[in-house]
Structures are given as structure tokens and as C-alpha cells.
C-alpha positions, 0 to 999 in steps of 0.5 A, spaced: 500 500 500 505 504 502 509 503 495 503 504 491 502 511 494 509 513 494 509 511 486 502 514 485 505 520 487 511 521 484 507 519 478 502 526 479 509 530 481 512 528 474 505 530 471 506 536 474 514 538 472 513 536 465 506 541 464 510 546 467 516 545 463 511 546 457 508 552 459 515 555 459 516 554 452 510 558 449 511 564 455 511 570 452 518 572 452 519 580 454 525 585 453 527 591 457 525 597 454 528 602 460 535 605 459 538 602 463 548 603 463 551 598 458 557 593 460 563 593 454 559 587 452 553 590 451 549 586 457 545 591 463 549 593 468 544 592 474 545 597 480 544 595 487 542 598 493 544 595 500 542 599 507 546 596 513 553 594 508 558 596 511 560 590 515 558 582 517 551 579 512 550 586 508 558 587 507 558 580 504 552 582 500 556 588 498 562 583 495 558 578 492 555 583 488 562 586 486 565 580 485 559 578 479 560 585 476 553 589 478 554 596 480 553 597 488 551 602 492 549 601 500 549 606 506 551 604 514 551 607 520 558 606 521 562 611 516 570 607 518 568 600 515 563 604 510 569 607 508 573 600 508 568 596 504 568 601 499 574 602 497 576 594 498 571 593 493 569 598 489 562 600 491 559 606 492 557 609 499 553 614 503 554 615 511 546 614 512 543 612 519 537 608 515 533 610 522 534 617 519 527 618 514 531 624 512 537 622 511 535 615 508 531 618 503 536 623 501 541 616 500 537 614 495 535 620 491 543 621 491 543 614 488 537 616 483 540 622 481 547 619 479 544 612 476 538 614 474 534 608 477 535 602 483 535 594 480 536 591 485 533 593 492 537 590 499 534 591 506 539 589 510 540 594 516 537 592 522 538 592 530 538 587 536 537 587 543 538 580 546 534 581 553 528 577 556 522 581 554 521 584 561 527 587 561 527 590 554 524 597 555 519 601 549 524 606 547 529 600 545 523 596 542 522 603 538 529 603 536 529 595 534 523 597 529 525 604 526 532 600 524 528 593 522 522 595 519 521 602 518 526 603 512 525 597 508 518 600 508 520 607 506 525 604 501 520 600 497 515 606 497 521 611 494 522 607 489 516 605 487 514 612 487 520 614 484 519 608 478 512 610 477 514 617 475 519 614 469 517 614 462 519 606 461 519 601 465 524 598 469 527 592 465 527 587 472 520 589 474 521 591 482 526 587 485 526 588 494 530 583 497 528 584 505 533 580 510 531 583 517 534 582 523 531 580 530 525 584 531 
């Protein structure tokens, strides 16, 4: 009995991989239309943007994207290893406190001005307290999440405001990529 189910289902799972291998033939293929910067070779060049990329996950999001040839821009808190990451890897930084509205919207119109447009959008920026919750206090709640949640929020809303006011799409749709920490 048990075998048979097992067959059976593998039976339906095959099924179900060789219709989707069908229905991807005859997708509707589209090509990018938004003037996006040209590599030598004549490929797009994505432009990346990582809050929190100065040191620890957001630094090795910062090199790997280098490393695999994309245009990277990230803003930390921490100006010294800003500055550090930066010049080890060619990206571009903003000394920006993602807590900061201000200073965080002003990042990413840098970046807008300068590139024209944002591909790829990390939210890695984030904060913890590793504390029982009777002894963790509101204030540092509040903090937690206006490091952790409130900036991938108004960095997903200025793009799609910014992206909405362009005359031709962006070739990669919206990309928004969130790793947030502890909350």
C-alpha cells in the first residue's frame, strides 16, 4: 500500500514538472525597454542598493555583488568600515543612519540622481537587543523597529514612487530583497 502511494505520487509530481516545463516554452518572452548603463559587452549593468553594508551579512552582500560585476551602492551607520568596504571593493557609499527618514531618503535620491534608477533593492540594516522581554524597555523596542522595519518600508515606497514617475519601465520589474534582523 505504502509503495503504491509513494509511486502514485511521484507519478502526479512528474505530471506536474513536465506541464510546467511546457508552459515555459510558449511564455511570452519580454525585453527591457528602460535605459538602463551598458557593460563593454553590451549586457545591463544592474545597480544595487544595500542599507546596513558596511560590515558582517550586508558587507558580504556588498562583495558578492562586486565580485559578479553589478554596480553597488549601500549606506551604514558606521562611516570607518563604510569607508573600508568601499574602497576594498569598489562600491559606492553614503554615511546614512537608515533610522534617519531624512537622511535615508536623501541616500537614495543621491543614488537616483547619479544612476538614474535602483535594480536591485537590499534591506539589510537592522538592530538587536538580546534581553528577556521584561527587561527590554519601549524606547529600545522603538529603536529595534525604526532600524528593522521602518526603512525597508520607506525604501520600497521611494522607489516605487520614484519608478512610477519614469517614462519606461524598469527592465527587472521591482526587485526588494528584505533580510531583517531580530525584531
Amino acid at each position: 500500500m505504502a509503495d503504491n502511494y509513494i509511486e502514485k505520487q511521484y507519478e502526479q509530481y512528474e505530471a506536474r514538472k513536465a506541464a510546467w516545463k511546457q508552459s515555459q516554452k510558449y511564455r511570452k518572452k519580454t525585453r527591457p525597454t528602460s535605459p538602463s548603463p551598458q557593460t563593454e559587452g553590451g549586457t545591463r549593468e544592474r545597480r544595487v542598493f544595500v542599507t546596513g553594508g558596511a560590515s558582517g551579512i550586508g558587507k558580504a552582500i556588498v562583495e558578492t555583488f562586486c565580485k559578479e560585476g553589478f554596480r553597488v551602492a549601500f549606506c551604514d551607520l558606521d562611516e570607518k568600515a563604510g569607508k573600508e568596504t568601499a574602497q576594498g571593493t569598489g562600491a559606492v557609499f553614503y554615511p546614512a543612519d537608515v533610522g534617519n527618514q531624512t537622511a535615508l531618503e536623501e541616500c537614495m535620491q543621491q543614488i537616483f540622481n547619479e544612476w538614474g534608477d535602483i535594480d536591485i533593492l537590499i534591506n539589510n540594516a537592522g538592530v538587536s537587543r538580546f534581553s528577556p522581554i521584561t527587561e527590554t524597555s519601549v524606547e529600545d523596542f522603538d529603536r529595534i523597529l525604526s532600524v528593522n522595519l521602518r526603512p525597508a518600508f520607506i525604501t520600497s515606497r521611494l522607489l516605487a514612487i520614484h519608478r512610477h514617475a519614469l517614462q519606461t519601465p524598469n527592465p527587472y520589474e521591482e526587485s526588494s530583497i528584505s533580510t531583517p534582523r531580530v525584531i
